[in-house]
C-alpha positions, -999 to 999 in steps of 0.1 A, spaced: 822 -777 -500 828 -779 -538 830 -741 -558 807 -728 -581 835 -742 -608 837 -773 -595 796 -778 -591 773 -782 -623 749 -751 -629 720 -771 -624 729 -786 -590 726 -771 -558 749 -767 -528 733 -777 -497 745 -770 -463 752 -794 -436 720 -796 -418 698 -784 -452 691 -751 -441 703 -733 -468 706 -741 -508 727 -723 -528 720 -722 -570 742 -709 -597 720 -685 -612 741 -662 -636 777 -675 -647 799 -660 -673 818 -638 -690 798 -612 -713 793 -584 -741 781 -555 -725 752 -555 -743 743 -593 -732 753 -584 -700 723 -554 -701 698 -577 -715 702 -601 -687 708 -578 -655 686 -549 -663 657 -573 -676 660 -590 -643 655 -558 -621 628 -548 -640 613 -580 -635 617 -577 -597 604 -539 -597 576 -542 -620 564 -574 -591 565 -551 -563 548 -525 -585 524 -549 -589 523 -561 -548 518 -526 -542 487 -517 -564 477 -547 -548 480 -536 -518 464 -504 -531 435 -522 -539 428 -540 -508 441 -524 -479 441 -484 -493 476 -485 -486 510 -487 -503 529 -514 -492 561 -500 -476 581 -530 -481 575 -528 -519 578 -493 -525 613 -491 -506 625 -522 -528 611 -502 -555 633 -470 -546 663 -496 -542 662 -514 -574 660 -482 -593 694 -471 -580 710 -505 -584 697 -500 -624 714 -468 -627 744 -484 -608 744 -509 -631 737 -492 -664 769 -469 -656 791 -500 -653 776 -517 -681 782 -484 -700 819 -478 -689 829 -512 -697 811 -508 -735 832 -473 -738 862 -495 -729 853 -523 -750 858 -546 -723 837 -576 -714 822 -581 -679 821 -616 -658 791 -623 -638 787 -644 -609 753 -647 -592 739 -671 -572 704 -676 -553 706 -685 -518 673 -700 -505 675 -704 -467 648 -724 -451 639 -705 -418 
């Protein structure tokens, strides 16, 4: 199999039998402050949806959706994680690389 550098952005890796696609998400080297804009925006993205499964939830069942509001606990200390590296490296004017990718297994 072919590394993220040798595969374009846009294409995915697929496994052998197709069970499992991998997609270049995030790739570079950044400012600090590009490198907030783009990871904490993400988080928030993913806690303000399972703020929003859990009203839901809320809503319908009369329940919080204990799935959600653990994620929700999670990603809040990954955004503090996060904001403390992203700070350190802007106090060392350094620059940060990111590598992300999605993984999409079909099960």
């Amino acid at each position: 199999m072919e590394t993220p550098d040798q595969r374009n952005a846009n294409q995915a890796a697929v496994d052998a039998d197709n069970s499992q696609h991998v997609f270049d998400f995030i790739r570079g080297i950044f400012a600090p402050s590009d490198a907030q804009d783009i990871i904490l925006s993400l988080i928030q993205d993913k806690i303000q949806y399972h703020q929003r499964r859990n009203f839901s939830a809320m809503e319908t069942l009369g329940k919080q959706d204990e799935h959600s509001t653990r994620r929700i606990d999670e990603l809040k200390k990954i955004r503090e994680e996060v904001y403390e590296l992203i700070r350190d490296a802007d106090t060392k004017g350094v620059r940060l690389h990111i590598d992300s990718q999605i993984r999409i297994s079909v099960c």
